[in-house]
C-alpha positions as CSV (number, residue, x, y, z in Angstrom):
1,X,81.7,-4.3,-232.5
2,X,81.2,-7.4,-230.0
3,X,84.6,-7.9,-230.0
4,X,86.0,-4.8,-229.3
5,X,83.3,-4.1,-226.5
6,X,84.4,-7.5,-224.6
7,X,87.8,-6.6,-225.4
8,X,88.0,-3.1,-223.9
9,X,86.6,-4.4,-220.2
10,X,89.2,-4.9,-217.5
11,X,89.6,-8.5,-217.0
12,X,91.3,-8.7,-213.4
13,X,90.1,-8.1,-209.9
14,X,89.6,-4.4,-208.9
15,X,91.3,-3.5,-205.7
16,X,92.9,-0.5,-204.2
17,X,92.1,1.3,-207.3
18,X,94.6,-1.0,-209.7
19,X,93.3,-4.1,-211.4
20,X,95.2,-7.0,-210.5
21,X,95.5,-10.9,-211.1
22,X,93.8,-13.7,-208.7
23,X,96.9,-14.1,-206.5
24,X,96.3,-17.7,-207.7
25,X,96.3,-16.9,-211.2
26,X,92.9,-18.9,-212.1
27,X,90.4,-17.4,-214.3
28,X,86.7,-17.9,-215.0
29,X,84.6,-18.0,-218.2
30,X,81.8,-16.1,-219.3
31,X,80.0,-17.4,-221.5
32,X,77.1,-16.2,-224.4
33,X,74.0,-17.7,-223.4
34,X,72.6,-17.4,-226.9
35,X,75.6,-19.6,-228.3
36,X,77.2,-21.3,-225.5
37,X,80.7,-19.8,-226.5
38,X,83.3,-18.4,-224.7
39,X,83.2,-14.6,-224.1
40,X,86.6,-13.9,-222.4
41,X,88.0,-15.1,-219.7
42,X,88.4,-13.2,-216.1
43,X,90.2,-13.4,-212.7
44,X,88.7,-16.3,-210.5
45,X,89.4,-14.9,-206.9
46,X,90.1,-16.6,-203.7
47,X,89.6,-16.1,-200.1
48,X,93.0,-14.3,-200.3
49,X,91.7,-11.9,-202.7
50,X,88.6,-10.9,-201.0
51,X,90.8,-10.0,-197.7
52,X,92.6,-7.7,-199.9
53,X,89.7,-6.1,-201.2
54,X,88.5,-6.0,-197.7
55,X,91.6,-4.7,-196.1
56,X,91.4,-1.8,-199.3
57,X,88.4,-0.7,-198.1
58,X,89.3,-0.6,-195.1
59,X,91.9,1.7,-195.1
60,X,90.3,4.1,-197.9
61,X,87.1,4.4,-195.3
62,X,88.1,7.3,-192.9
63,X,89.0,9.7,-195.6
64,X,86.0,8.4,-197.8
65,X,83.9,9.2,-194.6
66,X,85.1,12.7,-194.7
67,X,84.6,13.7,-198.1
68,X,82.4,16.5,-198.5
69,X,79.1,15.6,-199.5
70,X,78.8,17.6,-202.5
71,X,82.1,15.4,-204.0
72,X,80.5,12.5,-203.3
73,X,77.5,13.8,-205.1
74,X,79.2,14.9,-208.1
75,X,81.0,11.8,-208.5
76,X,77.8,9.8,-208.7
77,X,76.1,12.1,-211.4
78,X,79.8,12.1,-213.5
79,X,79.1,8.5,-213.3
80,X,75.6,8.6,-214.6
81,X,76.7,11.2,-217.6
82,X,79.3,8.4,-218.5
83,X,76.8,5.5,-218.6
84,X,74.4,7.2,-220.8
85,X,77.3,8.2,-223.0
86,X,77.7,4.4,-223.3
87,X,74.6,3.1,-223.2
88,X,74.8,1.6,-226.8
89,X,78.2,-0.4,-225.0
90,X,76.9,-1.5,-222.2
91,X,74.0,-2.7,-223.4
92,X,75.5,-4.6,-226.0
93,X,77.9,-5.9,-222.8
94,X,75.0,-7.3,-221.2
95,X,72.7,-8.9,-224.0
96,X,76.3,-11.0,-224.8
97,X,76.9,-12.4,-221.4
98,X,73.5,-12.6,-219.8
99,X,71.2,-12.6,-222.9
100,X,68.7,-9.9,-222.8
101,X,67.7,-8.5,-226.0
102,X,69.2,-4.9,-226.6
103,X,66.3,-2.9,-226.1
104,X,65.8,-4.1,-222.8
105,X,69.2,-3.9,-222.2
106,X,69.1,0.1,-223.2
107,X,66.5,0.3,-220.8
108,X,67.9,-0.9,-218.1
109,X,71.4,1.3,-218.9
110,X,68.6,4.2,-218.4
111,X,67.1,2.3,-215.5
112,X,70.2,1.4,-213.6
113,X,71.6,5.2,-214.4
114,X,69.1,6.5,-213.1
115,X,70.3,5.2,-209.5
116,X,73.4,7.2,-209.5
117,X,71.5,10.4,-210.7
118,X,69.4,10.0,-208.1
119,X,72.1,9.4,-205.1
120,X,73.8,11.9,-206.0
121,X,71.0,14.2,-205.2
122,X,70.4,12.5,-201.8
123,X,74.4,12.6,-200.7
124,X,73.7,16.2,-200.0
125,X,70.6,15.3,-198.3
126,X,71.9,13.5,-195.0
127,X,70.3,15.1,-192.3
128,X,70.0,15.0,-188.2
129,X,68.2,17.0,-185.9
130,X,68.4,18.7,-182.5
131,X,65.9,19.2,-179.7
132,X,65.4,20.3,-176.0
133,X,65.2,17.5,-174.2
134,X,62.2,17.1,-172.1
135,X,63.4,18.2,-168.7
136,X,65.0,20.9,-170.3
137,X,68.7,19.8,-169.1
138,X,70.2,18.8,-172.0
139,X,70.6,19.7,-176.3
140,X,69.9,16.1,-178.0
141,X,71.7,16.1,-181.3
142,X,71.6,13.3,-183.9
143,X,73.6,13.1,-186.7
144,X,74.2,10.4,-189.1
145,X,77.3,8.7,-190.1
146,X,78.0,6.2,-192.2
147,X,77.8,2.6,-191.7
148,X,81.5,1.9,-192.3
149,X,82.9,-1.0,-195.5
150,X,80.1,-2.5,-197.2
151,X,79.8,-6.3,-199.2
152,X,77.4,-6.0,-202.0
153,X,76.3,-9.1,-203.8
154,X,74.5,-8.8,-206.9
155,X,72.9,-11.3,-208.9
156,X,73.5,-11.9,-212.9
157,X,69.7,-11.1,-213.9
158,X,69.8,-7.1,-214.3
159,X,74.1,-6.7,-214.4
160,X,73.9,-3.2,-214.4
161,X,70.8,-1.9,-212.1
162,X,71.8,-4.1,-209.4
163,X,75.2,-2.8,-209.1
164,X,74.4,1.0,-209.2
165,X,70.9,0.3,-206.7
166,X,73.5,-0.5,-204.1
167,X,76.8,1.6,-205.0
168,X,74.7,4.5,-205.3
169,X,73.6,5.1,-201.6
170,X,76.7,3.2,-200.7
171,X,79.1,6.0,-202.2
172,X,76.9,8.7,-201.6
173,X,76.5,7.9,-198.2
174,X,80.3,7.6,-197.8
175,X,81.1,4.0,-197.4
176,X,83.4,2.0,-199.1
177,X,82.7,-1.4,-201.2
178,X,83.6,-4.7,-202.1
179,X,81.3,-5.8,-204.9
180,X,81.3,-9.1,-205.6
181,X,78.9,-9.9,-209.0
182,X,77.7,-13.0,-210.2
183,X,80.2,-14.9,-212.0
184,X,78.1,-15.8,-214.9
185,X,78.0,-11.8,-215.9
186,X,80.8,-10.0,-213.9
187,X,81.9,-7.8,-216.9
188,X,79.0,-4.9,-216.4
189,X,80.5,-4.5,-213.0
190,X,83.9,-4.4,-214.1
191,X,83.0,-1.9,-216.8
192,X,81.2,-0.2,-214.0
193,X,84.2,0.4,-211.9
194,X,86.2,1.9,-214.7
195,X,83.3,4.2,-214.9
196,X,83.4,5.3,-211.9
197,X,87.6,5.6,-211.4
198,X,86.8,7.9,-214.6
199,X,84.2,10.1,-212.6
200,X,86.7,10.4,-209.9
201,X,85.8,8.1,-207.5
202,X,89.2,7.4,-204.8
203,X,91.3,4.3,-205.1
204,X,89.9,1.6,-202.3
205,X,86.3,3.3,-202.5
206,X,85.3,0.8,-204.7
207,X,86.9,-3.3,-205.1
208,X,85.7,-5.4,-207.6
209,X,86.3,-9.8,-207.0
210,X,84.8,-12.0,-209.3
211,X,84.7,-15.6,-208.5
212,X,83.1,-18.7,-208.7
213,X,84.2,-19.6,-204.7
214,X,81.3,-17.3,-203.2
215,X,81.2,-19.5,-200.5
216,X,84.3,-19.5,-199.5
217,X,85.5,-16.1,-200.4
218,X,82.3,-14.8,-198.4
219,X,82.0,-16.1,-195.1
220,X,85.5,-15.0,-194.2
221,X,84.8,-11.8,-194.9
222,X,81.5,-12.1,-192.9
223,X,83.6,-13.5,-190.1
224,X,86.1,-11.6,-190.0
225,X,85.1,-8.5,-188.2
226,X,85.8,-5.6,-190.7
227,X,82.4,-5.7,-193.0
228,X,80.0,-3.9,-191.5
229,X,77.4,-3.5,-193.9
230,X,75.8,-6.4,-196.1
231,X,73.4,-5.7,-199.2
232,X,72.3,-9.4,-200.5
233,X,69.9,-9.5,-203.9
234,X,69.6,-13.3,-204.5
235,X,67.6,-16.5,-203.5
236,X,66.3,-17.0,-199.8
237,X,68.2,-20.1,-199.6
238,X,71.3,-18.3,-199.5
239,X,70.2,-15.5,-197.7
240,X,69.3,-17.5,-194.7
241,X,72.5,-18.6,-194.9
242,X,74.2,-15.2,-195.3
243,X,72.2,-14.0,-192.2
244,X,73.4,-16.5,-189.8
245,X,77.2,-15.6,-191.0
246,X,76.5,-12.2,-190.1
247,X,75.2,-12.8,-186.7
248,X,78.3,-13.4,-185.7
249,X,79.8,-9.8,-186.0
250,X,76.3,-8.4,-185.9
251,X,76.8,-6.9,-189.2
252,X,73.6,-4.7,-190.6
253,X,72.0,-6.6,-193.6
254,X,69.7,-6.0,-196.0
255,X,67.9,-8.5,-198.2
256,X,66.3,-8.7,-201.4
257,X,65.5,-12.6,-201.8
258,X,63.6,-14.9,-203.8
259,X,59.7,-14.3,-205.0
260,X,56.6,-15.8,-206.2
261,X,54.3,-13.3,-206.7
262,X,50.9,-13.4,-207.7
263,X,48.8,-11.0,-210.6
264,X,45.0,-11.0,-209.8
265,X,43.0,-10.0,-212.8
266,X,39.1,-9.6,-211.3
267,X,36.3,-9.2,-213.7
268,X,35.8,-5.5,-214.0
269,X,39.5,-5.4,-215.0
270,X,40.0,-3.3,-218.5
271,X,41.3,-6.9,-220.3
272,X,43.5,-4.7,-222.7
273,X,45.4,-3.0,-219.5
274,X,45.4,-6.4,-217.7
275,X,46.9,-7.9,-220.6
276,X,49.4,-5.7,-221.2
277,X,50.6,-5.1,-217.8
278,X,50.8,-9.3,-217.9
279,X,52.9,-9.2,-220.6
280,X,55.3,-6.7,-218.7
281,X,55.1,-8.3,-215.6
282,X,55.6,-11.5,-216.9
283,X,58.4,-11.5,-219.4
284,X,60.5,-8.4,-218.7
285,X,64.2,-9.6,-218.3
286,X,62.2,-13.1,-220.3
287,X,60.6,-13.8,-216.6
288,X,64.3,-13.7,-215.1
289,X,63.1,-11.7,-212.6
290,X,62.3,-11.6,-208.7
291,X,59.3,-9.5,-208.9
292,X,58.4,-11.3,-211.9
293,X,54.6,-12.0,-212.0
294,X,54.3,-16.0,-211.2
295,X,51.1,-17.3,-209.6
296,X,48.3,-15.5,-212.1
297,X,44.3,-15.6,-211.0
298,X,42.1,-14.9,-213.3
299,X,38.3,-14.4,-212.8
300,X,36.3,-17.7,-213.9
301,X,34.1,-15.4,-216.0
302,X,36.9,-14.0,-218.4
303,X,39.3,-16.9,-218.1
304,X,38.9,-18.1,-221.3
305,X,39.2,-14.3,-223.0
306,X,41.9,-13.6,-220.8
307,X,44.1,-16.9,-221.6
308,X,43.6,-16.5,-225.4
309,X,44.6,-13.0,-225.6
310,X,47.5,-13.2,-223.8
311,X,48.5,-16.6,-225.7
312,X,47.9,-14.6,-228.6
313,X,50.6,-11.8,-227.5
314,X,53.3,-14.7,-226.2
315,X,52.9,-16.6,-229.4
316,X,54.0,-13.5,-231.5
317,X,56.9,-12.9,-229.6
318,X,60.3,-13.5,-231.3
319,X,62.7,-15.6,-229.6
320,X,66.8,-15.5,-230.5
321,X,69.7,-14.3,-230.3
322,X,69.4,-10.5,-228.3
323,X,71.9,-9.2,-230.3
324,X,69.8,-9.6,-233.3
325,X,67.2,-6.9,-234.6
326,X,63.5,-7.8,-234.0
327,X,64.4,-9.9,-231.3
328,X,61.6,-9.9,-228.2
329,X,62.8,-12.7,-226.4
330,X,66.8,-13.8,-225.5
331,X,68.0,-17.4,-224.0
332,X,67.8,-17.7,-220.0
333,X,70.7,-17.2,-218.7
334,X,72.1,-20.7,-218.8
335,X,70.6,-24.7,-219.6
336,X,70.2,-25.0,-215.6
337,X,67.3,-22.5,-215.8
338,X,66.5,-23.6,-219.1
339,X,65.6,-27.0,-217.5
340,X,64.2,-25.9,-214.3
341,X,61.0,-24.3,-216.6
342,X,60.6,-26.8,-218.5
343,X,60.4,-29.1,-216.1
344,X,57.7,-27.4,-214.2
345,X,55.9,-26.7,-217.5
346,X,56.0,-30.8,-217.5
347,X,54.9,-31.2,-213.7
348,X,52.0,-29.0,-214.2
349,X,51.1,-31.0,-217.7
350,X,51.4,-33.8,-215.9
351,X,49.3,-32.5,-212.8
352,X,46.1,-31.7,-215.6
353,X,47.3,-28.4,-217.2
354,X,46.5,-27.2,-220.6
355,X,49.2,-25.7,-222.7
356,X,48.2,-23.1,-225.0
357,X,51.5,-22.0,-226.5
358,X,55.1,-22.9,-226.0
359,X,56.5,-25.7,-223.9
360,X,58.4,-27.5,-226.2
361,X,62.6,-27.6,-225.8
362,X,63.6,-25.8,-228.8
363,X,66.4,-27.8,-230.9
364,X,69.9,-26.2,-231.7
365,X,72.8,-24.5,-229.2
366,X,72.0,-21.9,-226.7
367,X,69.6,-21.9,-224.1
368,X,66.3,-20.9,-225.7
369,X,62.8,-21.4,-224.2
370,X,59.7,-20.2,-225.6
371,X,57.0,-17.8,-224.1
372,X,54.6,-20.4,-222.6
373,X,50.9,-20.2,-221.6
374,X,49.3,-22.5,-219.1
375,X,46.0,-23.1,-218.1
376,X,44.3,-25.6,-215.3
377,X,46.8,-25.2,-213.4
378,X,46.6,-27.6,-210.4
379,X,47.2,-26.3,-206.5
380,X,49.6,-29.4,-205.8
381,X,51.9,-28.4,-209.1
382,X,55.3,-27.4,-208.2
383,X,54.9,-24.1,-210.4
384,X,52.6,-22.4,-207.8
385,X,55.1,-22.4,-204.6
386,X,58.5,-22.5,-207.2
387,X,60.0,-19.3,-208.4
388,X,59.8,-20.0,-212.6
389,X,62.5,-17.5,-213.7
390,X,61.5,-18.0,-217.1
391,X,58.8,-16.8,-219.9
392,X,56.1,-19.3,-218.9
393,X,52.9,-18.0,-217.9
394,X,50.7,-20.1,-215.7
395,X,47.0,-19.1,-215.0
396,X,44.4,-20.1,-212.4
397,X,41.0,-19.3,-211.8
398,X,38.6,-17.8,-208.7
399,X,35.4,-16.8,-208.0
400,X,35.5,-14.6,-205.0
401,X,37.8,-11.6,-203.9
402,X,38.7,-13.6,-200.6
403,X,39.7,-16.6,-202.5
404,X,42.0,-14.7,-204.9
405,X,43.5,-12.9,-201.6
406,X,44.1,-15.6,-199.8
407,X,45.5,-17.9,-202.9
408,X,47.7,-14.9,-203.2
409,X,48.8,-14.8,-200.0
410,X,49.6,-18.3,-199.4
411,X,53.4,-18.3,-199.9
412,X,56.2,-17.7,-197.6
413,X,57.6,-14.8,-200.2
414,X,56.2,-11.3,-200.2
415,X,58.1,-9.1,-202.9
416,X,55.8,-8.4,-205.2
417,X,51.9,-8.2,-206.1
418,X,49.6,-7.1,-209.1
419,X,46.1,-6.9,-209.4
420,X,43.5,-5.4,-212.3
421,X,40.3,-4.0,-211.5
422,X,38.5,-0.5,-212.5
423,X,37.1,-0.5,-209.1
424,X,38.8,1.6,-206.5
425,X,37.6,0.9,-203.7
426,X,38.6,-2.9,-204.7
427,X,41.6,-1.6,-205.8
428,X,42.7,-0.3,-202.6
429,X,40.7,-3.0,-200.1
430,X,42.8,-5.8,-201.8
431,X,45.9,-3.8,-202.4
432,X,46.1,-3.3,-198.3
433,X,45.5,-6.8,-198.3
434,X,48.2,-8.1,-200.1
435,X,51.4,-9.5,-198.3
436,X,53.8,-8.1,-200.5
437,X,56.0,-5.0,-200.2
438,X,55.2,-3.9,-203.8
439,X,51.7,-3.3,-205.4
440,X,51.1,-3.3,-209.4
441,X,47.9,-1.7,-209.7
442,X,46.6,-2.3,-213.0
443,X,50.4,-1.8,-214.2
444,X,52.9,-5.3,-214.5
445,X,55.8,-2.3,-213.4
446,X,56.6,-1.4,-210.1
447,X,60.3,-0.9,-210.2
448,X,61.2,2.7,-210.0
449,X,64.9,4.5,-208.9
450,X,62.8,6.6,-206.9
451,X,60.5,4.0,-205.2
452,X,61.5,1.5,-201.9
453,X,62.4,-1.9,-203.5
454,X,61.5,-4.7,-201.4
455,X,60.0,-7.0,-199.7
456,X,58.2,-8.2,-196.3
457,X,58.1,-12.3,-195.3
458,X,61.0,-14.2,-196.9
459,X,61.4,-12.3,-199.5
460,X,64.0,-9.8,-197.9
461,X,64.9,-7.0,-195.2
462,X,65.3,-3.4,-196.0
463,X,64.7,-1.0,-198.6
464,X,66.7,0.0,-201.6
465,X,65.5,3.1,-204.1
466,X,64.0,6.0,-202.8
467,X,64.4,8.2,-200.2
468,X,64.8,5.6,-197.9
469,X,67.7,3.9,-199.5
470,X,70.3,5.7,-198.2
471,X,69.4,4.9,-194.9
472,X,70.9,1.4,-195.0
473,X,74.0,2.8,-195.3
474,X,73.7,5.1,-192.6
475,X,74.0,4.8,-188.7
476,X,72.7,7.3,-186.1
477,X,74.5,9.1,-183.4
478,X,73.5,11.0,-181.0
479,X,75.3,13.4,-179.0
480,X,73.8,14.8,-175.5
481,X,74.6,18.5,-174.9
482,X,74.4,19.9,-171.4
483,X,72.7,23.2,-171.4
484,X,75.3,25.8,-169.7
């Protein structure tokens, strides 16, 4: 079954509806995370090949444009029928090349789905308006029109979700793409756009280059003066530098970057709901995850209660291969990450930390780290103000709502926040309090298909999801109409 599900996704570069080779012939390997073995091989693009999936979307863009809404929309939910068809596929696809056990890998099938569904229903929802204006002279129309070729960039943590959250509005909206993945998990996309040509979708709507030369198969196409629309997921690092290539051309951009958000348990908080919702918020995708909770505060007077429980729940987890049954908790994606936690499990050991479970490099191949619990946590460790991206838990303590808030606060991110209390009128006086563009309250899950994804600070521009995700794609015109 693993081999014929790698076997069966197209291995080349999508462009112009036909999969081709890198005109250079290179390839890149994916690799199992949970052995270290070589998946497959696929085409390593150039600078060459992105200007030919540029130049595809290009000229598929005017007829794309005009497509009726409704085709656009039934495309999308052709697309989402298909993926649920194969959600026992695809979710095997991703556990092998990025390592999440199946079970969350099913979910996210249904979660990433779920975008397309829900696009399709808002391609026929593009609206304007029209109004006297106020001297009574003219008609003001306003319509809206879509932004033109689009570069998505999606990141290797969620394979699947990522690409549909910004092909979704992107197709329904009626804008071509070129989708560039991560090269650590690029066949989900690639499977994606067969999906898709299968639905229906037009030849140079959609092009597909993998690559391990972001850099320099980016920026020209950032340069270049055809892009028009950039949608970003990954670190702030390179999103600052994405930014300034895009002021250039003044392209339209919208960012979902790095976080370090914080989980505030106070001490009227129901400890089995704030213990729970830790668990999600902490080790969903095993902690590979931007909104991934990463600073946690924990009233002084349930610390203790609060620590042990949850060390309890992390130390019964089962760490291995995600292809295996029983399986709670998969490798990170690769021994980079791998040794990034671990290190700052060390730094904040060394800093006065206690641990309470985990922390140890496990022995043998892949790139395993156990669930990890820290306590003591120091201010000056580098795990408060460094994105983990791994299952370690680190816990602090406070005495006061302010001090929580302002701990909280103190961070240049703003994705994410969660906080436990039974008390609403806490609930709500911290939660408008929070820098953050999302709010857990007393739940570790904010992520929703029908919810605006993002963040405020460093942590991004723009929305994705909801109602409002379509707008990104979307420019308005207005049209003044003289009044016979």
């Amino acid at each position: 079954m693993t081999t014929t599900v790698v076997r069966d996704v197209p291995k080349q570069l999508f462009i112009g509806g036909g999969w081709r080779d890198a005109e250079s012939g290179r390839t890149l390997s994916v690799d199992n995370p949970a052995t270290g073995e070589e998946l497959c091989r696929v085409a390593d693009a150039s600078p060459a090949d992105g200007q030919r999936a540029v130049e595809a979307a290009v000229a598929a863009q005017a007829a794309w444009a005009a497509t009726a809404p409704r085709a656009r929309s039934e495309i999308l939910r052709r697309a989402y029928d298909l993926i649920i068809a194969r959600t026992e596929d695809l979710a095997l696809l991703m556990t092998l090349e990025m390592g999440k056990p199946l079970a969350e890998a099913r979910a996210e099938v249904a979660y990433g789905a779920e975008f397309f569904r829900w696009f399709s229903e808002e391609a026929v929802r593009i609206d304007g308006g029209l109004m006297t204006a106020p001297d009574g002279k003219n008609r003001l129309l306003v319509t809206r029109q879509p932004v033109g070729p689009c570069l998505l960039i999606t990141p290797w943590n969620f394979p699947l979700a990522m690409g549909t959250r910004k092909i979704g509005p992107a197709i329904a909206a009626g804008c071509t793409i070129v989708l560039k993945p991560a090269p650590q998990t690029p066949l989900t996309s690639l499977a994606l756009a067969a999906i898709l040509t299968e639905a229906g979708l037009p030849d140079g709507v959609l092009n597909i280059i993998t690559t391990t030369d972001a850099a320099g198969v980016v920026e020209p196409l950032l340069r270049g003066g055809q892009i028009r629309k950039l949608s970003f997921t990954g670190s702030t690092g390179v999103g600052r530098i994405l930014l300034a290539q895009c002021a250039d051309t003044v392209i339209r951009t919208s960012m979902e970057l790095g976080g370090n958000a914080p989980l505030i348990v106070f001490d009227d908080a129901d400890l089995d709901t704030a213990v729970e919702g830790t668990m999600v918020a902490k080790m969903r995708n095993m902690g590979e995850s931007c909104c991934a909770a990463n600073r946690i505060f924990v009233h002084t007077s349930i610390a203790a209660e609060f620590a042990s429980r949850l060390a309890a729940r992390m130390a019964a987890l089962t760490v291995g291969d995600g292809t295996e049954p029983g399986t709670d908790v998969g490798p990170l994606i690769d021994l980079a990450g791998r040794s990034k936690a671990h290190d700052l499990v060390s730094d904040a050991v060394k800093r006065g930390a206690t641990v309470l479970t985990g922390g140890q490099l496990p022995e043998g191949p892949g790139c395993f780290y156990p669930p990890t619990v820290l306590t003591g946590i120091t201010p000056d460790s580098q795990i408060t103000d460094t994105e983990i991206f791994g299952p370690v838990a680190a816990i602090r303590t406070f005495d006061t709502e302010d001090e929580a808030v302002t701990a909280a606060n103190d961070t240049e991110f703003g994705l994410a926040s969660y906080l436990f209390t039974q008390n609403l009128n806490r609930a709500l006086r911290v939660a408008e309090r929070l820098e953050s563009g999302m709010i857990g309250l007393n739940t570790g899950l904010v992520s929703n298909p029908a919810a605006p994804f993002g963040g405020i600070k460093q942590s991004g521009l723009g929305r994705e999801g909801g109602t409002i995700g379509i707008d990104e794609f979307l420019e308005y015109k207005y049209i003044a109409v003289p009044v016979a």
